[in-house]
C-alpha positions as CSV (number, residue, x, y, z in Angstrom):
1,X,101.4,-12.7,58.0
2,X,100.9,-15.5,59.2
3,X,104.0,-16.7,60.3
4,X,104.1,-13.8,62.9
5,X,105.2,-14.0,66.5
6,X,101.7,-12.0,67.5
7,X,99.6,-14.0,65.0
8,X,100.9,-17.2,66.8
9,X,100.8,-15.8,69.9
10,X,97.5,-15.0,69.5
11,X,96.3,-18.6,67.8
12,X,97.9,-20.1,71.1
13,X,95.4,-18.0,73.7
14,X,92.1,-20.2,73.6
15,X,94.5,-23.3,74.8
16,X,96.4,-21.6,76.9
17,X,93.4,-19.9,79.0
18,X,92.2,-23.3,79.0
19,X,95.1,-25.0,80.7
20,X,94.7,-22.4,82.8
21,X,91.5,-22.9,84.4
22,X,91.9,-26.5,84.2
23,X,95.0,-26.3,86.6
24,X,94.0,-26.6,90.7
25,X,93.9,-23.4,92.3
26,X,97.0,-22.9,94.9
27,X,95.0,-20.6,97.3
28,X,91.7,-19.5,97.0
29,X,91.0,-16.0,95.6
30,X,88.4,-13.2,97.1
31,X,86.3,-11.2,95.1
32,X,87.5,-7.6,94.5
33,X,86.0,-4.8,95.6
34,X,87.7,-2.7,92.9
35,X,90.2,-3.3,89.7
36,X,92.6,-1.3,88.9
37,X,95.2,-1.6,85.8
38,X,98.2,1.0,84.7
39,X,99.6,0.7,81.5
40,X,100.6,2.8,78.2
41,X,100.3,2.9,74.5
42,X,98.0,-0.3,73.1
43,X,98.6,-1.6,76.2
44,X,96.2,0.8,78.4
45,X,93.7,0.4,75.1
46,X,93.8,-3.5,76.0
47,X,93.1,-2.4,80.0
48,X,90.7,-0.2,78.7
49,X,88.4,-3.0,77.0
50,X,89.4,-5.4,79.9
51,X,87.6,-2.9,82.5
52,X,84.8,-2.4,80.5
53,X,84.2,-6.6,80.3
54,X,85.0,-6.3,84.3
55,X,82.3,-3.9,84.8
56,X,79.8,-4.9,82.4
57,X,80.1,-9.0,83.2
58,X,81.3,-9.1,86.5
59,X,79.8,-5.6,88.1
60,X,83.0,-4.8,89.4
61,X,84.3,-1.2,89.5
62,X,87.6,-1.2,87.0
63,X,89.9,1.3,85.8
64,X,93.2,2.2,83.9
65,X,95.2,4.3,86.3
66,X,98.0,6.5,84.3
67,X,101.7,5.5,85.4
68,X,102.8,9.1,84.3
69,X,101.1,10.2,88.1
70,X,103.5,7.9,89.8
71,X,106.5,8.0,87.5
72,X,106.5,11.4,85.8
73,X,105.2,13.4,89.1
74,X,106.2,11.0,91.5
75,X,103.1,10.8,93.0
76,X,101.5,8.5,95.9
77,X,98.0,7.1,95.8
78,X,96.0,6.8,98.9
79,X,95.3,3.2,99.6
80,X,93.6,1.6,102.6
81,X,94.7,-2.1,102.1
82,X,97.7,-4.4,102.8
């Protein structure tokens, strides 16, 4: 096992996120008012968890949004930004 692309993958993400935050920002960021993801399958479990650390750590509203609404029912959502 361990000569798997996801096991090295996933021995290469505590030097990677630190590169990462090491590197100068190119424009500064605002704070959120609201997260949202949209994913399937392991995928949308991994969102999941992420929103949950959002919320809990950051107190910032999150959510995994289904892309079935958009791409099965060809729906729109209501936004107010751009």
């Amino acid at each position: 096992m361990k000569n798997t692309l996801i096991y090295n993958e996933l021995l290469s993400a505590p030097n990677l996120i630190t590169k990462i935050f090491q590197q100068k920002p190119v424009h500064k960021v605002e704070r959120p008012n609201a997260i949202l993801t949209m994913a399937r399958g392991s995928s949308d479990h991994a969102a999941n968890f992420f929103s949950f650390l959002v919320m809990k750590y950051l107190g910032i509203p999150a959510t995994s949004l289904s892309p079935s609404t958009l791409t099965v029912y060809n729906s729109h959502f209501y936004r107010d930004w751009e």
